[in-house]
C-alpha positions in Angstrom: 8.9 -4.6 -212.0 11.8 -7.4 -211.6 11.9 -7.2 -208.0 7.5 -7.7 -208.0 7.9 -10.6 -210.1 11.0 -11.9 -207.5 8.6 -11.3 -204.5 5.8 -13.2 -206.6 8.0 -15.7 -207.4 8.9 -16.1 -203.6 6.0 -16.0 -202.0 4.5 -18.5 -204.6 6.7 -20.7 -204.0 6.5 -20.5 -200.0 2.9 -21.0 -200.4 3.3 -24.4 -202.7 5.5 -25.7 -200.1 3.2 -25.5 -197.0 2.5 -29.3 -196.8 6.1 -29.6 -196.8 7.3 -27.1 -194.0 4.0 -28.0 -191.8 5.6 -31.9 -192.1 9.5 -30.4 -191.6 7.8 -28.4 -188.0 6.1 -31.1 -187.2 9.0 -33.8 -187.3 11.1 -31.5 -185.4 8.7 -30.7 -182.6 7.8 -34.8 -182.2 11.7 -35.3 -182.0 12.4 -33.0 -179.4 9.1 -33.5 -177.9 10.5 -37.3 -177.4 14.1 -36.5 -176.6 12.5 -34.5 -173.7 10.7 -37.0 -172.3 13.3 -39.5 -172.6 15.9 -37.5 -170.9 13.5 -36.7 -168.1 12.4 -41.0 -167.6 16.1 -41.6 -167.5 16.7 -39.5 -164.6 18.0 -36.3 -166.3 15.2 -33.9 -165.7 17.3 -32.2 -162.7 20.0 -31.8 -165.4 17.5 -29.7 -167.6 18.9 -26.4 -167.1 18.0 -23.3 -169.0 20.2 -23.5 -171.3 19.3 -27.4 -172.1 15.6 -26.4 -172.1 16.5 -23.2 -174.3 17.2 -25.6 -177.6 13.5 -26.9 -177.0 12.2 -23.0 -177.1 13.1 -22.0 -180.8 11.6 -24.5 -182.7 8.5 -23.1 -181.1 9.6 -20.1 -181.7 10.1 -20.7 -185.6 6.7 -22.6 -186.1 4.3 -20.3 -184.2 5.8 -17.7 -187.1 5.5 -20.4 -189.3 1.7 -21.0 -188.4 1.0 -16.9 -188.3 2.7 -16.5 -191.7 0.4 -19.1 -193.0 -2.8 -18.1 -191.2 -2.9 -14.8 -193.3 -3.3 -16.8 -196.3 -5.6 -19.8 -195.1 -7.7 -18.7 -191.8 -9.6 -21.2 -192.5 -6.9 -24.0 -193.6 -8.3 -27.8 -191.6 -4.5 -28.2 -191.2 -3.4 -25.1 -189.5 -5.7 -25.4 -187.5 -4.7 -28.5 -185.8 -1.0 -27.5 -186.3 -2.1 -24.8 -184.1 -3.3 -27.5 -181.7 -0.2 -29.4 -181.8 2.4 -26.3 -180.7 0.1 -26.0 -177.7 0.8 -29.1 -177.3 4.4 -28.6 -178.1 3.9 -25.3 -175.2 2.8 -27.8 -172.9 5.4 -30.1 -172.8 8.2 -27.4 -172.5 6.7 -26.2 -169.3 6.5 -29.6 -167.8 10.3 -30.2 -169.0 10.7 -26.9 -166.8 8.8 -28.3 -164.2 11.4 -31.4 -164.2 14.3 -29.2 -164.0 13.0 -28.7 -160.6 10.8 -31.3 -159.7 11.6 -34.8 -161.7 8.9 -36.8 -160.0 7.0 -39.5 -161.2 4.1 -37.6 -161.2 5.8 -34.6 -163.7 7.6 -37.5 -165.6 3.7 -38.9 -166.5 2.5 -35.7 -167.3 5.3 -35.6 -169.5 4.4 -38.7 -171.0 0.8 -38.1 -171.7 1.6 -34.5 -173.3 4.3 -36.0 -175.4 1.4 -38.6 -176.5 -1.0 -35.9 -177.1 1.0 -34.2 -179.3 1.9 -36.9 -181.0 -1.7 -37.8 -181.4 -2.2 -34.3 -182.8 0.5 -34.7 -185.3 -0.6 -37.5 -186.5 -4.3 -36.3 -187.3 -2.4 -32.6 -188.7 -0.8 -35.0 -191.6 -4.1 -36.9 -192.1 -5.5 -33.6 -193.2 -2.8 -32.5 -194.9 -3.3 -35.5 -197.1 -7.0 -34.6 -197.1 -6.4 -30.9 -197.9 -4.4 -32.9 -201.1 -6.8 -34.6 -202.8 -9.4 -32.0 -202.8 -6.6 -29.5 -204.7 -6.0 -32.6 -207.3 -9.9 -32.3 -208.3 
């Protein structure tokens, strides 16, 4: 009986702080997202090597579980589903960072650019429905 209550008491508590972790995934991914593409415009895309582009991987890894953890409970939610949006997003700009690694052309450097914008872009409207999602649960 204690340890239901415990795993109550958990999960409730997981599930009041989803504005919060959805903000905390999506701060990290923007960072990284950003430190990527500025290490790749100041020349240092050919010094991307695995293990470089490896710290860029997990995050991803962590909110895609994130995201399926939370789609269980909301299938629906506005929010995770541009969330959702945004680690493609995230997907697409470690591939291009890969590309870099080999290839750090202008070319690859403004496709860089323009996915880090995108997911930025995609952040952005992620937190404007988060704040949405808000008010209607204060009616």
């Amino acid at each position: 009986m204690v340890l239901l209550l415990l795993l109550a008491t958990v999960a409730s508590c997981y599930w009041t702080r989803y504005p919060e972790l959805v903000e905390t995934h999506l701060d990290l991914l923007e960072g990284l997202a950003a430190d990527g593409r500025d290490m790749v415009q100041a020349g240092y895309g050919s010094r991307l090597h695995t293990g470089e582009i490896e710290r860029f991987d997990y995050p991803l890894e962590r909110a895609q579980q994130f995201a399926e953890i939370s789609r269980r409970r909301w299938p629906d939610r506005g929010s995770l589903k541009l969330f959702d949006e945004v680690l493609a997003e995230y997907a697409v700009v470690l591939k291009l960072l890969r590309e870099a690694s080999a290839d750090p052309s202008e070319s690859v450097k403004f496709s860089i650019a323009v996915a880090v914008g995108r997911l930025e872009l995609g952040a952005a409207g992620t937190r404007m429905e988060l704040l949405r999602e808000s008010g209607e649960s204060q009616r």
